[in-house]
C-alpha positions as CSV (number, residue, x, y, z in Angstrom):
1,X,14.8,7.5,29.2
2,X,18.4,6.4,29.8
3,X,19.9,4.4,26.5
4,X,19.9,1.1,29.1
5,X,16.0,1.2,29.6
6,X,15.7,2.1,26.6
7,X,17.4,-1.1,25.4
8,X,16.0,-3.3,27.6
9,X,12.4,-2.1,26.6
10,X,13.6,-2.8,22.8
11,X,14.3,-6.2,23.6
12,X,10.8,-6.4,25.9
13,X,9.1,-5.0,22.6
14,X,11.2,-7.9,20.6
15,X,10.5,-10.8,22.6
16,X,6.9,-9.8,23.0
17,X,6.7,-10.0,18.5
18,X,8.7,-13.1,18.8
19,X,5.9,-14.7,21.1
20,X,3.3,-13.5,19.2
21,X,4.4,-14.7,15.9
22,X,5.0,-18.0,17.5
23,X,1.6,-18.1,18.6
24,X,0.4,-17.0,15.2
25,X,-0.7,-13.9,16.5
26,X,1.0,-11.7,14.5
27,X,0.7,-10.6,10.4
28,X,3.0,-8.6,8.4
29,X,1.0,-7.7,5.6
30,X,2.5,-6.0,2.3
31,X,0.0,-4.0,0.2
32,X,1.9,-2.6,-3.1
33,X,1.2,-1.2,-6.7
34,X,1.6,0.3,-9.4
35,X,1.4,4.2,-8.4
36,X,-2.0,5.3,-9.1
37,X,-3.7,2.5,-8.3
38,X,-5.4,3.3,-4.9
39,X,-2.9,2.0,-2.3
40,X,-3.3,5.0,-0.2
41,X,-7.6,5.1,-0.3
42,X,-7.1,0.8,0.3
43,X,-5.1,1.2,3.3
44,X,-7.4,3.9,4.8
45,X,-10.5,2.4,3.9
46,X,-9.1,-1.6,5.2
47,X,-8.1,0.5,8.7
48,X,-11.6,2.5,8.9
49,X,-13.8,-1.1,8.4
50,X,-11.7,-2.2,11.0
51,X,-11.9,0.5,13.5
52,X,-15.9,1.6,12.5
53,X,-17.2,-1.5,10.4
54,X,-20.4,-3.4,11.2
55,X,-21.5,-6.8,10.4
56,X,-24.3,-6.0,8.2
57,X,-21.3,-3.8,5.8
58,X,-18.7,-6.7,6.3
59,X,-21.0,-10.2,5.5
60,X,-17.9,-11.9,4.0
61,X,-16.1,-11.7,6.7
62,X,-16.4,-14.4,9.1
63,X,-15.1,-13.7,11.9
64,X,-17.5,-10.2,11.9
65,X,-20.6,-11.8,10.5
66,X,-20.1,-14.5,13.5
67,X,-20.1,-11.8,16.1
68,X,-16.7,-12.9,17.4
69,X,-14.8,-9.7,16.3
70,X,-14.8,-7.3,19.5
71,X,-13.0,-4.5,18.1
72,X,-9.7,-3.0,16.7
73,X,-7.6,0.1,17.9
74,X,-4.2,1.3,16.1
75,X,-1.4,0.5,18.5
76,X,2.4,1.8,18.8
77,X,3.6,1.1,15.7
78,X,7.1,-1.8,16.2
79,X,9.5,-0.1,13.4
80,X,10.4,3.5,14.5
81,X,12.4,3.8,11.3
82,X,9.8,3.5,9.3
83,X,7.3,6.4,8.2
84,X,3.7,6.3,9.8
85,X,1.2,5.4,7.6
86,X,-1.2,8.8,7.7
87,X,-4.3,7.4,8.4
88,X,-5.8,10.4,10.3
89,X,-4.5,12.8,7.8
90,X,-5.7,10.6,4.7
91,X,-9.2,10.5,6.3
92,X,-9.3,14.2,6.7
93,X,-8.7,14.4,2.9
94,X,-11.9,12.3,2.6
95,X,-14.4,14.0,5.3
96,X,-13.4,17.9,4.3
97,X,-15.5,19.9,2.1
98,X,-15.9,19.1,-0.8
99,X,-13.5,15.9,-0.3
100,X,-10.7,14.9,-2.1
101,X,-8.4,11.8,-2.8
102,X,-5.5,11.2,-0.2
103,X,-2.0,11.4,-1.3
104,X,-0.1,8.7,-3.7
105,X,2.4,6.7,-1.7
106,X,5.9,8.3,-2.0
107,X,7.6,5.7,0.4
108,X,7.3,3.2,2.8
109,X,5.0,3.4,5.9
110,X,3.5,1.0,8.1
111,X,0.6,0.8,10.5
112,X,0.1,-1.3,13.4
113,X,-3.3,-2.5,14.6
114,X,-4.7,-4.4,17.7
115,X,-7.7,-6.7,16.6
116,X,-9.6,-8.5,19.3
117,X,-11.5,-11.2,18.8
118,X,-13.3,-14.7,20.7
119,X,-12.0,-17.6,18.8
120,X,-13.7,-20.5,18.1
121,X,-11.3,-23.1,18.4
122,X,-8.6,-23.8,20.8
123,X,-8.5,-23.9,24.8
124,X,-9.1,-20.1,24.4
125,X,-12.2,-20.5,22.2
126,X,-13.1,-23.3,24.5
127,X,-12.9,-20.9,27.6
128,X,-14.4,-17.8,26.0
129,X,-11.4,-15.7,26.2
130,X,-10.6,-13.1,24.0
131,X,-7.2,-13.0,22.1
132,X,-5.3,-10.4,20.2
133,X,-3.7,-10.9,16.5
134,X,-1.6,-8.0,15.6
135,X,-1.3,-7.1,12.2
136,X,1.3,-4.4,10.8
137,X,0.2,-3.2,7.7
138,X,3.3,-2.0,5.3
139,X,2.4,0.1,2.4
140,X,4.8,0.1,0.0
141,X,5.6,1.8,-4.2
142,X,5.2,-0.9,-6.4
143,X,8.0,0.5,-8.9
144,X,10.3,-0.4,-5.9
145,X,9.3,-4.1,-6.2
146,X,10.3,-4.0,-9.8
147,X,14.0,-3.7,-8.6
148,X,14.4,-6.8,-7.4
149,X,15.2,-8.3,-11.0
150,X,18.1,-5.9,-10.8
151,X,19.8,-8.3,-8.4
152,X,20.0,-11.4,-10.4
153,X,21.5,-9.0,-13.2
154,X,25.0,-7.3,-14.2
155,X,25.0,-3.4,-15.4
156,X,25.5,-4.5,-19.3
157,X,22.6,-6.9,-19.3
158,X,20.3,-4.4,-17.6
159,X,21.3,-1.9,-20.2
160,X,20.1,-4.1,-23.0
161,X,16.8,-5.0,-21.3
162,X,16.2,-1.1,-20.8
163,X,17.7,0.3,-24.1
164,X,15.2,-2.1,-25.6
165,X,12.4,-0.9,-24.4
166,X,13.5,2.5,-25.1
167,X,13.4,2.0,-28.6
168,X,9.9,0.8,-28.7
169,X,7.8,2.3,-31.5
170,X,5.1,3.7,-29.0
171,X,7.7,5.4,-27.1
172,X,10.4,6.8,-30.0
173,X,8.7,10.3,-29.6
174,X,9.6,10.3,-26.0
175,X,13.0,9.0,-26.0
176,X,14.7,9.8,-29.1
177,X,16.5,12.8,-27.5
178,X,17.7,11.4,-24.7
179,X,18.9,8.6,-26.3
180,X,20.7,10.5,-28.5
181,X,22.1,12.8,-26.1
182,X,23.5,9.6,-24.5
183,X,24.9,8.0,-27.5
184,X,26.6,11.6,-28.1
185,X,28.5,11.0,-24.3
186,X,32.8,10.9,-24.2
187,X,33.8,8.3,-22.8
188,X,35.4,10.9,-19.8
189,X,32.6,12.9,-18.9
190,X,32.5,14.5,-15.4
191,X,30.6,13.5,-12.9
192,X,28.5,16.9,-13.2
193,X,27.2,15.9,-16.7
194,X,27.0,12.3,-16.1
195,X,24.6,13.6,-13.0
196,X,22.4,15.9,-15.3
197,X,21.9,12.9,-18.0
198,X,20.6,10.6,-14.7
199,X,18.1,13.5,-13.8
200,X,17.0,13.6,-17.5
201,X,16.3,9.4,-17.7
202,X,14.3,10.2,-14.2
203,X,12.2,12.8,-16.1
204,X,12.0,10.6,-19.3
205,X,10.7,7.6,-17.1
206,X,8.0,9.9,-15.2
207,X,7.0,11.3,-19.0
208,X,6.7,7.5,-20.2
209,X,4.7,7.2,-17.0
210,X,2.8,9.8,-17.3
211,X,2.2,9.8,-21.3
212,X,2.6,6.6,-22.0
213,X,1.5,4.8,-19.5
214,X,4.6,2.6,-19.1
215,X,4.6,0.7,-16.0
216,X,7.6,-2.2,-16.2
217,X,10.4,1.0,-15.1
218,X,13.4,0.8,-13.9
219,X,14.8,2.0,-11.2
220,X,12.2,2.4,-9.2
221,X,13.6,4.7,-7.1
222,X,14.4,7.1,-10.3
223,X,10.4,7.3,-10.5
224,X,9.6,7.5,-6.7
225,X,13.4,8.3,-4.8
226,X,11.8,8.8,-1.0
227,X,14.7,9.8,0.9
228,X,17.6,9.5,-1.4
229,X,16.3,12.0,-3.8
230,X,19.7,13.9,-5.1
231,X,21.9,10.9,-3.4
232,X,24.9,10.1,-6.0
233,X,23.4,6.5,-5.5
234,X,20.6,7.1,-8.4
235,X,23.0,9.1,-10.8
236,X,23.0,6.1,-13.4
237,X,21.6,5.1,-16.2
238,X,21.2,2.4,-19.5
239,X,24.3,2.8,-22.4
240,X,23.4,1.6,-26.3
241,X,25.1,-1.8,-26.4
242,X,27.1,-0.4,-29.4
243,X,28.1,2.1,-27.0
244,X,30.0,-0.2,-24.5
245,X,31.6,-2.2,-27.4
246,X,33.0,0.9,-28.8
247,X,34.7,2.0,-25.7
248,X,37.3,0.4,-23.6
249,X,36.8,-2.0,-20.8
250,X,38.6,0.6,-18.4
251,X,36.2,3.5,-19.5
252,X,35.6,5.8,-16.9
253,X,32.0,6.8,-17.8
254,X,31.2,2.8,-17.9
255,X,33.0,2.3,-14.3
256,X,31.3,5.1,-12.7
257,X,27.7,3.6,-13.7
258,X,28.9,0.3,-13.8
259,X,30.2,1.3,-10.1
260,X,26.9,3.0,-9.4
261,X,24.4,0.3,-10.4
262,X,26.1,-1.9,-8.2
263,X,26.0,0.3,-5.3
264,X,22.3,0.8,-5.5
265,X,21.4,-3.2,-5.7
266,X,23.7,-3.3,-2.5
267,X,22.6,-0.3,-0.4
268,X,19.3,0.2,-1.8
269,X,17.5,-2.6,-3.2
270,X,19.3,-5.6,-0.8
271,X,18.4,-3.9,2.6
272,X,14.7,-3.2,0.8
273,X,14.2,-6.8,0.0
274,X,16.0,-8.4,3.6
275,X,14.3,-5.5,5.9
276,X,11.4,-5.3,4.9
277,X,10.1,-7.1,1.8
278,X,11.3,-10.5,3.0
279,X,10.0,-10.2,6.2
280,X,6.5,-10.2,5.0
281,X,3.3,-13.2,5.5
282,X,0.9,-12.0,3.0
283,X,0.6,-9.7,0.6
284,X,-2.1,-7.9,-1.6
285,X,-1.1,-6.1,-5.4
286,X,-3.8,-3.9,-6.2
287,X,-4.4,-3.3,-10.2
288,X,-5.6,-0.2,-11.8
289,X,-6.8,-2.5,-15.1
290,X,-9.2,0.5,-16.7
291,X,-6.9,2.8,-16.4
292,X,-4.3,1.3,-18.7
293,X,-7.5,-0.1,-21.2
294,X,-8.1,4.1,-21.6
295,X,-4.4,4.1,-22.6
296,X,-3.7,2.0,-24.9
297,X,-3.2,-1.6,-26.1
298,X,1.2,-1.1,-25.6
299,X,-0.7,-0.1,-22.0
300,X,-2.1,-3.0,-21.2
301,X,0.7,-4.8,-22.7
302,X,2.8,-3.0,-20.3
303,X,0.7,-4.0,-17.3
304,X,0.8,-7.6,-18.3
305,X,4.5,-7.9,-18.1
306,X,4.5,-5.6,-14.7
307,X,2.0,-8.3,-13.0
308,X,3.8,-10.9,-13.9
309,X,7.3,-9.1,-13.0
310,X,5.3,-8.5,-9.8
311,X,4.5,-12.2,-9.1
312,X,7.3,-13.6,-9.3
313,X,9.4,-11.0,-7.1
314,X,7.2,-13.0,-3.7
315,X,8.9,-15.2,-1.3
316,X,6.2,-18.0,-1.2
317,X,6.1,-20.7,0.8
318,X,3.4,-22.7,3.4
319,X,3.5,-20.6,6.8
320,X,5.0,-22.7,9.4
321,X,6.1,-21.8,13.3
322,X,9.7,-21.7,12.6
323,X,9.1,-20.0,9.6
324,X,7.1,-17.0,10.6
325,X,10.3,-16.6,13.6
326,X,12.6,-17.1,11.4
327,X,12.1,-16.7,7.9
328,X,8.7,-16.1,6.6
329,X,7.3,-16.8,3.7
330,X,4.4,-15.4,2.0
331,X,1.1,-17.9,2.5
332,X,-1.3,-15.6,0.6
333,X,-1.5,-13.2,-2.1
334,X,-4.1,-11.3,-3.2
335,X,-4.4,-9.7,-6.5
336,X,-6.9,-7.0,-6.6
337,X,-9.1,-5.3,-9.4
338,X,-9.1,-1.6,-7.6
339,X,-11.6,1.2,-8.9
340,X,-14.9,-1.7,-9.9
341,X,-17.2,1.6,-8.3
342,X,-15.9,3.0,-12.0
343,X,-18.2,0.4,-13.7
344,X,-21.6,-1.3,-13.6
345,X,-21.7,-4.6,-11.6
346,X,-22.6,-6.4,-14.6
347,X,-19.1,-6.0,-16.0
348,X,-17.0,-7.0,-12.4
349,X,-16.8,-10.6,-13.9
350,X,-15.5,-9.5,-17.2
351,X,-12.7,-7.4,-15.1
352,X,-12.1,-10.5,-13.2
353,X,-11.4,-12.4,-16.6
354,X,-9.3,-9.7,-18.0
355,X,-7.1,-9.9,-14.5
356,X,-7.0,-13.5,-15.3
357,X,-5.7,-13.3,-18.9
358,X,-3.2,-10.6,-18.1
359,X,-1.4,-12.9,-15.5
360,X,-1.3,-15.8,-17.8
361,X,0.8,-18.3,-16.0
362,X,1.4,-16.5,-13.0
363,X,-0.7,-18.5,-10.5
364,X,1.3,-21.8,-11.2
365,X,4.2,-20.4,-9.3
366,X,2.5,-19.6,-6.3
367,X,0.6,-22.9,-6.0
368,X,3.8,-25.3,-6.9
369,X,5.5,-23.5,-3.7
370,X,2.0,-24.2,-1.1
371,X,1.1,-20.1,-1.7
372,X,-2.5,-19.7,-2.0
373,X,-3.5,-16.8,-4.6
374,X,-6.5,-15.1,-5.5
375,X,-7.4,-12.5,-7.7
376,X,-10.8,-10.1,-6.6
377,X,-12.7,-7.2,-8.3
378,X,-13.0,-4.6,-5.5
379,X,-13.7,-0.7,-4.6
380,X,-11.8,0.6,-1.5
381,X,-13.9,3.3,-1.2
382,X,-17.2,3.6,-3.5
383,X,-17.8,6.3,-5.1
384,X,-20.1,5.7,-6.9
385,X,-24.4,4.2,-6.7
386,X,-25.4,1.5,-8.9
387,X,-28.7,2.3,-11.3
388,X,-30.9,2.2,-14.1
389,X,-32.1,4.4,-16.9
390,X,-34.4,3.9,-19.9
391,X,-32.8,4.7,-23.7
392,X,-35.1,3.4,-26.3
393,X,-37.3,1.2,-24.8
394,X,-34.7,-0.6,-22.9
395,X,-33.2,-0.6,-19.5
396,X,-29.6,0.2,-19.3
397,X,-27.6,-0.2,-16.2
398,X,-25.5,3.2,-15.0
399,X,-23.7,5.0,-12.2
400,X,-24.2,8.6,-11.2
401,X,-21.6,10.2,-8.7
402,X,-19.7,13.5,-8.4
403,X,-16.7,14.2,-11.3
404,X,-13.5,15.6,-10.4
405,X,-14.5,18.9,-11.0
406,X,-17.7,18.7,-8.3
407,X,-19.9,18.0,-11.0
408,X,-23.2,15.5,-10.6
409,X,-23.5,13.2,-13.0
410,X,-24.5,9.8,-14.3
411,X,-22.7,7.8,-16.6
412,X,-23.2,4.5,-18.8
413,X,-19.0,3.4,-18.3
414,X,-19.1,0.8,-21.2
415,X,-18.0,-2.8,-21.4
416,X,-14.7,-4.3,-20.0
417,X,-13.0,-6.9,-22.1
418,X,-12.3,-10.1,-21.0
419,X,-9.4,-10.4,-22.6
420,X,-7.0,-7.8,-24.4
421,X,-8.5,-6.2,-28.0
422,X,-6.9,-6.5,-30.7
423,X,-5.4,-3.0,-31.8
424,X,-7.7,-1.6,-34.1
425,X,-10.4,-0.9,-31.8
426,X,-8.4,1.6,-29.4
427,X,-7.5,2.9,-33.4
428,X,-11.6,3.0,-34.2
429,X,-13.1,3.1,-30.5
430,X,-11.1,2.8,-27.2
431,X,-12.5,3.3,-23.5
432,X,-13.5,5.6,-21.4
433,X,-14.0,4.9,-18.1
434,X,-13.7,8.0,-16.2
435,X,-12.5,9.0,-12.6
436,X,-15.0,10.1,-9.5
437,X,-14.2,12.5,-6.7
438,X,-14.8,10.6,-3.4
439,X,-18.2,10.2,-1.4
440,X,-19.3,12.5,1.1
441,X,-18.2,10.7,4.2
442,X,-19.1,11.4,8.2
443,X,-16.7,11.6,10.7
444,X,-17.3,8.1,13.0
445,X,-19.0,6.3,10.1
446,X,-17.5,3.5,8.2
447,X,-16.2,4.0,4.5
448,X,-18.5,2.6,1.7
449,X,-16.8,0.3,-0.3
450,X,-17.1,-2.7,-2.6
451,X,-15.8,-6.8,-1.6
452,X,-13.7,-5.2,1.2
453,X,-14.8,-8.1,3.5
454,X,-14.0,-10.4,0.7
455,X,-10.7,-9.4,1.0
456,X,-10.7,-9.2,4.6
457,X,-11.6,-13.2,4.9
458,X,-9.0,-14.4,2.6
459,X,-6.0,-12.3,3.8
460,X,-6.9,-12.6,8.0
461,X,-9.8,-15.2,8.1
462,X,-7.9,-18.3,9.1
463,X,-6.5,-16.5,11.4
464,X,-9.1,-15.6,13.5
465,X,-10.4,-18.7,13.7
């Protein structure tokens, strides 16, 4: 193709989004979190229902349960700059043998999908005729989202944040070399050492990650680069505050980071947030709440601040026509409980609660701007059945599944708080909830999963009215 029909097909494919999103036919829908908490298996899962799902697995969902939903397919995707979403390669994870869990997201990817549907209001529900709402579904890491703060702040106010929370108790095993390595820095070092001691606070924030359990990092793109891993762009890092009163204000090693942090708010996290974050209608933050309660109390505590951190990052705002053409705002959010398949369904409302008391005030924002939010206990993909065992004359409720290591068996998970313990019983008790290894899953079959349809009705139902 010539670059002139080329452009002119561009522009077709352009105009044909702009009508679309005036007719409210069109959804750009955001799905983020923390890494490890199932974006990859909710995307894959959301897409199967859509493609395979019936009305008897989908009862929530209106627009299913009524019989008006006719079918989806996966169509061209709009942003050729952006990475596929795998969904073909992350559902051959889950149908080989035995099957595994699909890859954690690394960067952004998006999918496209066609879904057809009779309205029931309208000329065209009026009529009978099918329409077509097109919703592009952008997966993005949550520990990008976390560097939006970084915007509203200067290099020496960051450091002081950060150096902070480097010196927290939980974390002094962890840190105390680097940070002493850093205090020990000239105030001329090269640019090859200044490098190695960036690559160092990468690997410190992935240990905290991975040890700790720390969430609220910063940068993101330290923990997950994508495609500027080894760019000169990431090579910074916090100072001590005594440190950058000591030295001069002409310093070279505090120009070169000041230099650098400023560089990455303008060439990484600006064209994130105006490209693709702010261009988004509705948005879903999934939550991986048992995992942090196996960690730790500093865990949770760490989770707490990252969901609210998270919630305020949103554009919200009412949807209007000249807002979804010109400047959209996000309408809905939807915080979700992932993994509730790791527990009995007597303890989903006490996971709800505890998603509720670790976002304290966060909900007021959303409402005060028109933004309706809603927090759900769900399983993308359930791996687990629901039962029932005796133990001393009583009936206990259980689940049984396959372990990570292909083992069967049946566990009683415990009970989830409603609200954060006090320290002393991670000191005298803790948790346990442990992971499963996916079901067994048929090719052409839909995904079992837990309040998927829930989530379907409040992210695309009045939409498909």
């Amino acid at each position: 193709m010539n670059p002139l029909k080329h452009r002119v097909k561009q522009l077709g494919n352009q105009l044909e989004e702009i009508a679309q999103r005036g007719l409210d036919r069109h959804v750009r829908l955001g799905v983020t979190g923390i890494s490890g908490a199932g974006k990859t298996a909710f995307i894959t899962s959301l897409v199967n229902q859509l493609l395979h799902g019936e009305s008897q697995l989908l009862p929530a969902w209106q627009v299913m349960e009524q019989q008006r939903f006719l079918g989806a397919r996966i169509a061209r995707q709009p942003d050729l700059t952006l990475q596929p979403f795998d969904y073909t390669g992350a559902l051959d994870c889950l149908q080989q043998t035995p099957p595994s869990w699909p890859p954690s997201t690394r960067t952004i990817s998006e999918i496209r999908l066609a879904l057809r549907y009779l309205p029931e209001k309208g000329l065209a529900g009026q009529i009978g005729r099918p329409v077509t709402l097109y919703l592009d579904i952008i997966d993005y890491p949550g520990e990008w989202l976390l560097d939006l703060p970084l915007l509203q702040q200067s290099f020496d106010q960051w450091s002081d944040a950060i150096w902070q929370q480097l010196q927290r108790p939980a974390w002094k095993t962890q840190t105390q070399s680097w940070c002493a390595r850093v205090a020990a820095l000239s105030s001329d070092e090269t640019d090859g050492v200044i490098a190695e001691v960036a690559r160092d606070y990468a690997s410190l924030l992935q240990t905290l990650k991975r040890e700790c359990g720390a969430s609220l990092l910063q940068p993101g793109r330290a923990l997950l680069p994508g495609e500027l891993a080894g760019a000169p762009v990431l090579e910074w890092f916090p100072l001590p505050p005594a440190m950058r009163s000591s030295l001069a204000e002409d310093s070279p090693l505090i120009q070169r980071l000041t230099e650098r942090y400023s560089a990455y708010c303008d060439q990484v996290v600006k064209p994130f947030f105006r490209h693709y974050f702010a261009r988004l209608d509705r948005q879903v933050v999934l939550v991986d709440c048992l995992t942090a309660l196996n960690q730790g109390r500093d865990q949770v505590e760490q989770l707490s601040h990252t969901l609210q951190a998270l919630s305020h990052s949103f554009h919200y705002g009412p949807g209007s026509t000249l807002g979804r053409l010109f400047r959209p705002k996000i309408d809905r959010v939807l915080f979700a409980a992932t993994k509730a398949d790791h527990v009995t369904v007597d303890q989903h409302h006490n996971l709800l609660q505890l998603m509720h008391n670790l976002m304290k005030g966060s909900r007021r924002q959303p409402r005060y701007f028109g933004t309706r939010m809603e927090t759900l206990v769900l399983s993308a993909i359930n791996a687990t059945r629901q039962g029932q065992v005796e133990r001393s004359g009583s009936t206990v409720a259980v689940i049984s599944g396959q372990s990570l290591d292909g083992e069967s068996c049946v566990r009683f998970p415990g009970e989830v708080p409603t609200q954060l313990p006090e320290r002393q019983f991670w000191q005298q008790q803790g948790f346990r909830f442990r992971p499963f290894s996916p079901p067994v899953c048929e090719a052409g079959s839909a995904l079992p999963h837990m309040r998927l349809d829930y989530a379907l009705q409040f992210l695309l139902g009045d939409k498909m009215r």
